[in-house]
N, C-alpha and C positions, 0 to 999 in steps of 0.2 A: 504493500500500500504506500512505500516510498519512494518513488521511482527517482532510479539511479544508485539507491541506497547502497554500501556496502553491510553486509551481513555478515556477522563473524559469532559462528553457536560456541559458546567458550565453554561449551561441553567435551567439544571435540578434543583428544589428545593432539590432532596435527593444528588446532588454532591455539592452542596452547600452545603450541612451539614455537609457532607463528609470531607471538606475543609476547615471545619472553626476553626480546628486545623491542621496548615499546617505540622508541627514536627513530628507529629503524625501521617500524611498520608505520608511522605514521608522516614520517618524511616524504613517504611513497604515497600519499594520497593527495589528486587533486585539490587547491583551496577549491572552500564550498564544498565540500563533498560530506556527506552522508555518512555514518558512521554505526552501526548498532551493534555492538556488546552485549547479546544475548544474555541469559543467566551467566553474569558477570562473576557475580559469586563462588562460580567454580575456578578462578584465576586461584594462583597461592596469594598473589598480594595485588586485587581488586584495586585499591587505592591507588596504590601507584601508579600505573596505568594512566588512571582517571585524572589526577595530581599533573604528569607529563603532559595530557592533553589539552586541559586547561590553561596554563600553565605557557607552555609552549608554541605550541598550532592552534592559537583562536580564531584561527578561520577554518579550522575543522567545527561540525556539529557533531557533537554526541549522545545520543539515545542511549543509553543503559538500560537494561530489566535486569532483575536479579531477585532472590529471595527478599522481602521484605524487613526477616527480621536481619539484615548484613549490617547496616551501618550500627547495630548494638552489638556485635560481635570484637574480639580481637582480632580477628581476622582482615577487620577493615579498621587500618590503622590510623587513616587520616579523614577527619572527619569531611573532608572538601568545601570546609565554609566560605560563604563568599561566591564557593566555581559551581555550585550546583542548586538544579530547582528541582526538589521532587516532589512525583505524581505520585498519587498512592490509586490503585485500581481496584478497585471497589466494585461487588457481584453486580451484573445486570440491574439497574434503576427500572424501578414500574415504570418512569414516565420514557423510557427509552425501549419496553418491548413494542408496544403496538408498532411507531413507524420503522425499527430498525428490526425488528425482530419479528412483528409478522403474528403477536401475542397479546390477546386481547382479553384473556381469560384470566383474570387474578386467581382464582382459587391453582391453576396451573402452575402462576411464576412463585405460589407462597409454598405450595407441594414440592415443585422439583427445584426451587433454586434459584439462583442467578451464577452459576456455572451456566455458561455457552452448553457445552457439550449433552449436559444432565437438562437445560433449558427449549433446545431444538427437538431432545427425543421422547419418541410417542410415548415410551414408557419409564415412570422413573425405575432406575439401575441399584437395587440397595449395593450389588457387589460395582460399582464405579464410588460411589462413596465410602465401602469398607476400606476398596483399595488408595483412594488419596486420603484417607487418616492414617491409613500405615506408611504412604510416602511421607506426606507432611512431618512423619515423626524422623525417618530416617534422614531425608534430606535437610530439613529444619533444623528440627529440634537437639537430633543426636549427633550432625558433626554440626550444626553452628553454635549449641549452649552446650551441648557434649553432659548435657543430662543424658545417663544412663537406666534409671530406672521406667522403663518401658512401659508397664504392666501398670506402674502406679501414676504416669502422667497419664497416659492414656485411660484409665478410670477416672482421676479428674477430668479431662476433656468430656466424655462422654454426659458425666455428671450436670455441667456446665452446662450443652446439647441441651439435656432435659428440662434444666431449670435456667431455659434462656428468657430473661425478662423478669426475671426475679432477683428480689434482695440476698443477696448474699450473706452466709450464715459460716464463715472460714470453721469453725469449730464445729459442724452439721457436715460440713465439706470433708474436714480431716480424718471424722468418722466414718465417712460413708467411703471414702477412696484408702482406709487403712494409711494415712499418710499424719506427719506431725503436720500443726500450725503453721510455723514457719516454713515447710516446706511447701504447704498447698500456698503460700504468699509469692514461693520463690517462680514455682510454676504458672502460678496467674498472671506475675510480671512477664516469664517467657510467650504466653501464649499473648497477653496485650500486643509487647513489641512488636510479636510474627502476623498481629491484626487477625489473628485468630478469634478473638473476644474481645470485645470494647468494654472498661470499663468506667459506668456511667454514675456520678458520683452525687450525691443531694446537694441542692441549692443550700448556703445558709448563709441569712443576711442578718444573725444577729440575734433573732426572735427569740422566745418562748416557745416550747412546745413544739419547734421543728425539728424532724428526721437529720441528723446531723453528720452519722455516722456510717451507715447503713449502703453501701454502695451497690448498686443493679449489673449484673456481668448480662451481654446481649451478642450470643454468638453471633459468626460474622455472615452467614447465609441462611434462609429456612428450610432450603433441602435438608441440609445437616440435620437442623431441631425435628423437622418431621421423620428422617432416617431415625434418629437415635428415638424417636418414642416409637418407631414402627407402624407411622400411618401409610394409609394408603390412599386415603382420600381426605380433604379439609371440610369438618364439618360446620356448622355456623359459628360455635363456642369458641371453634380455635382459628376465625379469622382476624377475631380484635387485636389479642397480644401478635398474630404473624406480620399482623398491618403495620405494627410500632418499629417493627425490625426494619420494613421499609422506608418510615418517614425515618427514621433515625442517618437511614444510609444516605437518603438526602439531605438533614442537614447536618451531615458530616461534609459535605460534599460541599455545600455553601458556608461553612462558616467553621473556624476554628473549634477542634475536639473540645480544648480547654474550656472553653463559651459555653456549653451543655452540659444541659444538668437534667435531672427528675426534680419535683418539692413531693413531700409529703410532711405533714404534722403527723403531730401522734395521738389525735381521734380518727386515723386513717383520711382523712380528707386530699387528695393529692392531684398534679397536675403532670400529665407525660412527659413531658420536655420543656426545658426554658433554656432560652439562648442568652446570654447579656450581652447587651451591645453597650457604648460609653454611655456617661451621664448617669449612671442608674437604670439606665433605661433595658427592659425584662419583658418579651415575651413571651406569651404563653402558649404552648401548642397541646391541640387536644386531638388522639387520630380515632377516628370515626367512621367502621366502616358507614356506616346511617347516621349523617347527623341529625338526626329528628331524634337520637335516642343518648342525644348529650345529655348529662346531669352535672351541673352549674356550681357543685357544690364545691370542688378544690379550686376552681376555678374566682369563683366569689372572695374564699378565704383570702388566696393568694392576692389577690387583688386590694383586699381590706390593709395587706400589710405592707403589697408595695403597687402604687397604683401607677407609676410611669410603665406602658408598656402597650403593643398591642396583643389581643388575644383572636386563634383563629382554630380556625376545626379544620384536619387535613384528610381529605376521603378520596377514596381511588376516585371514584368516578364525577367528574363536576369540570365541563367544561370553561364554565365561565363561573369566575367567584361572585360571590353575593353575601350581604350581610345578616346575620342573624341575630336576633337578640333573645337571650336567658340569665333568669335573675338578676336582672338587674344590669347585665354589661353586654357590650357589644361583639359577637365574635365575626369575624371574615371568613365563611367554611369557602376552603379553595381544596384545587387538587396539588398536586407536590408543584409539577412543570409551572404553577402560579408564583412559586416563591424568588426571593430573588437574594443574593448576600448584601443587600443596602439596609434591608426591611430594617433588622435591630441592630444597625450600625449611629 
Protein backbone atom coordinates (compact mmCIF):
# COMPACT_ATOMS: atom_id res chain seq x y z
CA UNK A 1 0.00 0.00 0.00
CA UNK A 2 3.25 2.19 -0.20
CA UNK A 3 4.30 2.37 -3.49
CA UNK A 4 7.80 2.29 -4.01
CA UNK A 5 8.38 1.25 -0.53
CA UNK A 6 11.36 -0.79 0.56
CA UNK A 7 10.20 -3.78 2.78
CA UNK A 8 12.74 -5.32 4.93
CA UNK A 9 10.74 -8.45 7.26
CA UNK A 10 13.59 -8.31 10.14
CA UNK A 11 12.37 -11.71 10.77
CA UNK A 12 14.27 -13.00 8.02
CA UNK A 13 17.87 -14.35 9.12
CA UNK A 14 19.26 -12.91 5.54
CA UNK A 15 17.78 -9.09 6.43
CA UNK A 16 19.33 -9.53 9.58
CA UNK A 17 22.44 -9.80 7.81
CA UNK A 18 21.56 -7.25 5.79
CA UNK A 19 21.39 -4.91 8.65
CA UNK A 20 23.94 -5.48 10.61
CA UNK A 21 25.65 -2.62 9.12
CA UNK A 22 23.16 -0.03 9.20
CA UNK A 23 25.49 2.94 7.39
CA UNK A 24 25.87 0.67 4.92
CA UNK A 25 22.33 -0.23 4.13
CA UNK A 26 21.05 2.93 4.39
CA UNK A 27 23.61 4.94 2.32
CA UNK A 28 22.33 2.63 -0.48
CA UNK A 29 18.85 4.05 -0.43
CA UNK A 30 17.48 6.70 -2.67
CA UNK A 31 16.79 10.27 -0.77
CA UNK A 32 12.94 10.09 -0.37
CA UNK A 33 12.64 6.78 -0.24
CA UNK A 34 10.42 4.54 1.72
CA UNK A 35 11.77 2.45 4.22
CA UNK A 36 9.60 -0.32 6.49
CA UNK A 37 11.20 -2.38 9.37
CA UNK A 38 8.98 -4.97 9.64
CA UNK A 39 8.79 -6.52 13.28
CA UNK A 40 11.63 -4.58 14.01
CA UNK A 41 11.97 -6.11 17.36
CA UNK A 42 13.47 -9.16 16.05
CA UNK A 43 16.82 -6.99 15.25
CA UNK A 44 19.57 -7.64 18.41
CA UNK A 45 19.65 -3.90 18.80
CA UNK A 46 16.31 -2.29 17.21
CA UNK A 47 17.42 1.20 18.48
CA UNK A 48 20.36 1.53 16.97
CA UNK A 49 19.27 1.02 13.71
CA UNK A 50 16.53 3.55 14.22
CA UNK A 51 19.00 6.13 16.35
CA UNK A 52 21.43 5.88 12.68
CA UNK A 53 18.51 6.66 10.66
CA UNK A 54 17.30 9.43 12.29
CA UNK A 55 20.19 10.71 13.06
CA UNK A 56 21.95 10.54 9.94
CA UNK A 57 19.71 10.17 6.60
CA UNK A 58 16.77 12.42 7.33
CA UNK A 59 15.79 12.36 4.13
CA UNK A 60 15.07 8.65 4.42
CA UNK A 61 11.26 7.92 5.82
CA UNK A 62 10.84 5.26 8.20
CA UNK A 63 7.97 3.15 9.15
CA UNK A 64 8.79 0.76 11.87
CA UNK A 65 6.06 -2.03 13.32
CA UNK A 66 7.24 -4.19 15.92
CA UNK A 67 5.82 -5.76 19.16
CA UNK A 68 4.20 -3.10 21.20
CA UNK A 69 5.54 -4.00 24.31
CA UNK A 70 9.78 -3.00 22.79
CA UNK A 71 10.32 0.21 23.76
CA UNK A 72 9.68 -1.14 27.76
CA UNK A 73 12.17 -3.65 27.11
CA UNK A 74 16.07 -3.68 27.59
CA UNK A 75 16.36 -4.78 24.47
CA UNK A 76 15.40 -1.33 23.03
CA UNK A 77 18.19 0.61 24.57
CA UNK A 78 17.56 4.18 23.36
CA UNK A 79 14.45 5.40 23.92
CA UNK A 80 14.43 7.71 20.26
CA UNK A 81 13.03 10.86 21.95
CA UNK A 82 12.61 13.69 19.82
CA UNK A 83 13.24 11.17 16.38
CA UNK A 84 10.08 9.21 16.75
CA UNK A 85 6.12 9.48 16.42
CA UNK A 86 4.29 6.53 17.58
CA UNK A 87 1.12 4.86 16.27
CA UNK A 88 -0.38 2.49 18.55
CA UNK A 89 -2.93 0.05 16.29
CA UNK A 90 -5.67 -0.55 17.88
CA UNK A 91 -8.44 -3.73 16.97
CA UNK A 92 -10.82 -2.64 14.02
CA UNK A 93 -13.04 0.61 15.31
CA UNK A 94 -17.02 0.17 14.82
CA UNK A 95 -17.02 3.31 13.10
CA UNK A 96 -14.48 1.80 10.42
CA UNK A 97 -16.33 -1.62 9.79
CA UNK A 98 -19.28 -0.66 7.73
CA UNK A 99 -17.21 1.51 4.95
CA UNK A 100 -13.88 -0.37 5.18
CA UNK A 101 -14.88 -3.49 6.16
CA UNK A 102 -18.01 -4.38 4.47
CA UNK A 103 -19.74 -4.85 8.54
CA UNK A 104 -22.62 -3.71 9.59
CA UNK A 105 -23.68 -6.01 12.17
CA UNK A 106 -22.49 -5.12 15.61
CA UNK A 107 -23.47 -8.02 17.44
CA UNK A 108 -20.78 -9.79 14.60
CA UNK A 109 -17.66 -7.19 15.36
CA UNK A 110 -18.41 -7.57 19.46
CA UNK A 111 -18.40 -11.65 18.86
CA UNK A 112 -15.55 -12.07 16.66
CA UNK A 113 -13.37 -9.10 17.38
CA UNK A 114 -11.55 -6.58 15.70
CA UNK A 115 -8.74 -8.98 14.41
CA UNK A 116 -8.90 -8.44 10.49
CA UNK A 117 -8.40 -12.01 10.09
CA UNK A 118 -11.17 -13.43 13.15
CA UNK A 119 -13.36 -10.13 11.71
CA UNK A 120 -13.68 -11.01 7.77
CA UNK A 121 -14.50 -14.95 8.68
CA UNK A 122 -17.83 -16.53 8.50
CA UNK A 123 -17.15 -18.39 11.41
CA UNK A 124 -15.57 -17.38 14.67
CA UNK A 125 -12.19 -19.76 15.11
CA UNK A 126 -11.83 -20.58 19.01
CA UNK A 127 -8.55 -22.46 17.88
CA UNK A 128 -7.15 -18.85 15.99
CA UNK A 129 -7.59 -17.37 19.38
CA UNK A 130 -6.06 -20.23 21.50
CA UNK A 131 -3.31 -20.02 19.15
CA UNK A 132 -2.21 -16.06 19.37
CA UNK A 133 -2.53 -16.38 23.31
CA UNK A 134 0.08 -18.88 23.19
CA UNK A 135 2.12 -16.70 20.58
CA UNK A 136 1.50 -13.52 22.35
CA UNK A 137 3.20 -15.31 25.38
CA UNK A 138 6.04 -16.76 23.59
CA UNK A 139 6.97 -13.97 21.32
CA UNK A 140 5.87 -11.09 23.87
CA UNK A 141 5.97 -11.82 27.00
CA UNK A 142 8.65 -14.78 27.35
CA UNK A 143 11.73 -13.28 25.24
CA UNK A 144 10.78 -9.51 25.61
CA UNK A 145 9.81 -9.51 29.89
CA UNK A 146 11.59 -13.15 29.97
CA UNK A 147 8.75 -13.95 32.46
CA UNK A 148 8.97 -17.49 32.75
CA UNK A 149 6.08 -18.73 34.49
CA UNK A 150 3.60 -19.73 31.61
CA UNK A 151 1.00 -21.42 33.27
CA UNK A 152 0.40 -18.77 35.87
CA UNK A 153 0.58 -15.46 33.53
CA UNK A 154 -1.47 -17.05 31.25
CA UNK A 155 -4.24 -17.89 34.05
CA UNK A 156 -4.09 -14.37 34.96
CA UNK A 157 -4.70 -13.23 31.33
CA UNK A 158 -7.60 -15.56 30.99
CA UNK A 159 -8.82 -14.29 34.22
CA UNK A 160 -8.60 -10.73 33.05
CA UNK A 161 -10.75 -12.13 29.59
CA UNK A 162 -13.58 -12.92 31.89
CA UNK A 163 -13.67 -10.17 34.08
CA UNK A 164 -13.05 -7.48 31.26
CA UNK A 165 -14.88 -4.21 32.42
CA UNK A 166 -14.65 -4.91 35.97
CA UNK A 167 -13.11 -3.46 39.00
CA UNK A 168 -10.33 -5.17 39.90
CA UNK A 169 -9.95 -7.10 43.19
CA UNK A 170 -5.52 -7.89 42.95
CA UNK A 171 -6.07 -10.02 46.11
CA UNK A 172 -9.46 -12.09 44.34
CA UNK A 173 -6.99 -12.16 41.20
CA UNK A 174 -4.00 -13.62 43.25
CA UNK A 175 -6.33 -16.36 44.46
CA UNK A 176 -7.84 -17.32 41.71
CA UNK A 177 -4.60 -17.45 39.21
CA UNK A 178 -2.42 -19.25 42.52
CA UNK A 179 0.00 -16.33 42.14
CA UNK A 180 1.39 -13.63 45.10
CA UNK A 181 0.16 -9.91 45.13
CA UNK A 182 2.98 -8.45 43.98
CA UNK A 183 3.24 -10.78 41.24
CA UNK A 184 -0.29 -10.41 39.77
CA UNK A 185 0.97 -6.26 39.80
CA UNK A 186 4.03 -7.22 38.05
CA UNK A 187 2.00 -9.16 35.21
CA UNK A 188 -0.64 -6.55 34.86
CA UNK A 189 2.16 -3.90 34.36
CA UNK A 190 3.51 -6.44 31.45
CA UNK A 191 0.26 -7.15 29.99
CA UNK A 192 -0.77 -2.80 30.00
CA UNK A 193 2.63 -2.06 28.24
CA UNK A 194 2.03 -5.14 25.53
CA UNK A 195 -1.67 -3.04 25.36
CA UNK A 196 -3.00 -6.39 26.15
CA UNK A 197 -5.27 -4.70 28.92
CA UNK A 198 -5.97 -1.16 29.53
CA UNK A 199 -5.99 -0.20 32.72
CA UNK A 200 -8.79 2.37 33.52
CA UNK A 201 -8.34 4.18 36.72
CA UNK A 202 -11.28 6.22 38.98
CA UNK A 203 -11.61 9.98 38.47
CA UNK A 204 -10.82 11.60 41.92
CA UNK A 205 -11.26 15.32 42.36
CA UNK A 206 -11.07 15.40 45.84
CA UNK A 207 -14.70 14.53 47.07
CA UNK A 208 -16.31 12.58 49.61
CA UNK A 209 -17.47 9.38 49.13
CA UNK A 210 -15.62 8.61 45.75
CA UNK A 211 -14.23 5.35 44.40
CA UNK A 212 -10.75 6.40 44.70
CA UNK A 213 -8.83 3.33 44.53
CA UNK A 214 -10.44 0.67 42.62
CA UNK A 215 -9.13 0.44 39.03
CA UNK A 216 -11.25 -1.31 35.84
CA UNK A 217 -8.72 -3.72 33.68
CA UNK A 218 -10.62 -3.73 30.00
CA UNK A 219 -9.18 -6.23 27.68
CA UNK A 220 -7.99 -5.10 24.41
CA UNK A 221 -10.55 -6.88 21.90
CA UNK A 222 -14.04 -8.65 22.52
CA UNK A 223 -13.24 -11.65 20.41
CA UNK A 224 -10.93 -12.49 23.28
CA UNK A 225 -13.66 -11.74 26.22
CA UNK A 226 -16.31 -13.78 24.40
CA UNK A 227 -13.51 -16.75 23.51
CA UNK A 228 -12.45 -16.87 27.10
CA UNK A 229 -16.35 -17.05 28.59
CA UNK A 230 -17.01 -19.56 25.53
CA UNK A 231 -19.85 -17.61 23.77
CA UNK A 232 -21.17 -18.33 20.65
CA UNK A 233 -23.48 -15.80 20.10
CA UNK A 234 -24.15 -12.10 21.86
CA UNK A 235 -27.10 -12.03 23.74
CA UNK A 236 -28.87 -8.73 24.74
CA UNK A 237 -27.37 -8.71 28.57
CA UNK A 238 -23.97 -8.96 27.04
CA UNK A 239 -24.03 -6.11 24.55
CA UNK A 240 -23.94 -3.07 27.06
CA UNK A 241 -20.44 -3.90 28.83
CA UNK A 242 -19.01 -5.31 24.92
CA UNK A 243 -20.31 -1.67 23.71
CA UNK A 244 -17.97 0.02 26.60
CA UNK A 245 -14.83 -1.95 25.06
CA UNK A 246 -15.69 -0.18 21.91
CA UNK A 247 -16.25 3.43 22.93
CA UNK A 248 -13.25 3.16 25.08
CA UNK A 249 -11.06 2.19 21.99
CA UNK A 250 -12.32 5.30 20.59
CA UNK A 251 -11.58 7.49 22.81
CA UNK A 252 -8.24 6.17 23.25
CA UNK A 253 -7.88 6.88 19.80
CA UNK A 254 -8.81 10.72 20.29
CA UNK A 255 -7.53 11.67 23.39
CA UNK A 256 -4.69 10.88 25.66
CA UNK A 257 -4.85 7.31 27.93
CA UNK A 258 -3.83 9.52 30.92
CA UNK A 259 -7.22 11.94 30.35
CA UNK A 260 -9.69 8.65 31.02
CA UNK A 261 -11.20 7.78 33.76
CA UNK A 262 -14.42 5.73 35.11
CA UNK A 263 -16.34 7.90 38.45
CA UNK A 264 -18.15 5.84 40.61
CA UNK A 265 -19.17 6.83 44.47
CA UNK A 266 -19.77 4.51 46.95
CA UNK A 267 -23.66 4.35 46.87
CA UNK A 268 -22.70 2.74 43.45
CA UNK A 269 -23.83 5.70 41.42
CA UNK A 270 -21.27 5.90 38.45
CA UNK A 271 -20.45 7.34 35.03
CA UNK A 272 -18.53 5.14 32.10
CA UNK A 273 -15.84 7.35 31.09
CA UNK A 274 -14.65 10.98 31.67
CA UNK A 275 -12.14 12.51 29.63
CA UNK A 276 -10.52 15.80 31.36
CA UNK A 277 -9.75 18.35 29.09
CA UNK A 278 -7.94 21.86 30.71
CA UNK A 279 -9.70 24.31 33.00
CA UNK A 280 -11.56 21.61 34.94
CA UNK A 281 -13.22 21.01 32.30
CA UNK A 282 -14.81 17.00 32.50
CA UNK A 283 -16.80 15.10 30.24
CA UNK A 284 -19.16 12.69 30.70
CA UNK A 285 -19.73 9.76 28.49
CA UNK A 286 -22.56 7.27 28.86
CA UNK A 287 -22.57 4.13 26.02
CA UNK A 288 -25.91 3.13 25.29
CA UNK A 289 -26.79 0.56 23.24
CA UNK A 290 -30.77 2.33 23.51
CA UNK A 291 -30.41 5.58 24.70
CA UNK A 292 -34.02 5.65 25.66
CA UNK A 293 -32.80 3.24 28.58
CA UNK A 294 -30.30 5.83 30.16
CA UNK A 295 -30.64 6.38 33.95
CA UNK A 296 -29.41 9.96 34.88
CA UNK A 297 -28.51 8.97 38.19
CA UNK A 298 -24.20 8.88 38.17
CA UNK A 299 -24.63 11.14 35.67
CA UNK A 300 -26.66 13.83 37.95
CA UNK A 301 -24.32 13.05 40.96
CA UNK A 302 -21.36 13.71 38.85
CA UNK A 303 -22.49 16.64 37.77
CA UNK A 304 -23.64 18.08 41.36
CA UNK A 305 -19.96 17.81 42.19
CA UNK A 306 -18.30 19.18 39.03
CA UNK A 307 -20.60 20.82 36.70
CA UNK A 308 -17.86 22.20 33.83
CA UNK A 309 -18.26 19.71 31.21
CA UNK A 310 -20.29 18.28 28.51
CA UNK A 311 -22.33 15.17 28.99
CA UNK A 312 -23.20 12.62 25.85
CA UNK A 313 -24.71 9.18 25.39
CA UNK A 314 -22.42 7.06 22.66
CA UNK A 315 -24.67 4.36 20.75
CA UNK A 316 -23.76 2.34 17.67
CA UNK A 317 -26.32 3.24 15.60
CA UNK A 318 -27.25 7.24 15.39
CA UNK A 319 -26.46 8.88 12.27
CA UNK A 320 -26.96 12.34 13.13
CA UNK A 321 -26.45 13.53 16.94
CA UNK A 322 -29.23 15.13 18.80
CA UNK A 323 -29.87 16.22 22.15
CA UNK A 324 -31.55 14.64 24.85
CA UNK A 325 -32.55 15.68 28.13
CA UNK A 326 -32.79 13.50 31.62
CA UNK A 327 -32.83 14.68 35.17
CA UNK A 328 -32.31 17.58 34.95
CA UNK A 329 -29.18 17.89 32.40
CA UNK A 330 -28.56 17.91 28.81
CA UNK A 331 -26.98 14.88 27.01
CA UNK A 332 -25.62 14.83 23.19
CA UNK A 333 -26.53 10.88 22.22
CA UNK A 334 -24.07 10.69 19.06
CA UNK A 335 -22.53 7.69 17.59
CA UNK A 336 -18.48 7.33 18.14
CA UNK A 337 -17.56 8.75 14.03
CA UNK A 338 -19.47 12.10 15.87
CA UNK A 339 -16.65 12.61 18.34
CA UNK A 340 -13.81 14.77 17.60
CA UNK A 341 -10.29 15.33 20.01
CA UNK A 342 -11.33 19.27 20.53
CA UNK A 343 -14.67 18.38 22.30
CA UNK A 344 -12.87 18.28 26.00
CA UNK A 345 -9.94 20.14 25.08
Amino acid sequence: MLPGSVYMNCDLPSVARTLEDPELFLAGQPPGSVIVFDEVHRLPDPSRLLKIAADEYPQLKILATGSSTLAATGKFRDSLTGRKAPVHLCPVLWEECGDHFGIRDLDRRLLHGGLPESLLAERKSPALFAEWIDSFFARDILELFSIRNRQGFLSLFRLLLRWSGGQMDYNRLARSAELSRPTVKSYLEALEVAHAAHILRPFRGGGSGEIVSRPKCYAFDTGFVTHEKGWSRIRKDDRGLLWEHLVLDALRLRFPSENIFYWRDKAGREVDFVVRGSENHLDAFECKINPGELKPDGASEFRRRYPRGRNYVITPLCPNPYAMRRGGLEFTVCGISNLAPSEAE
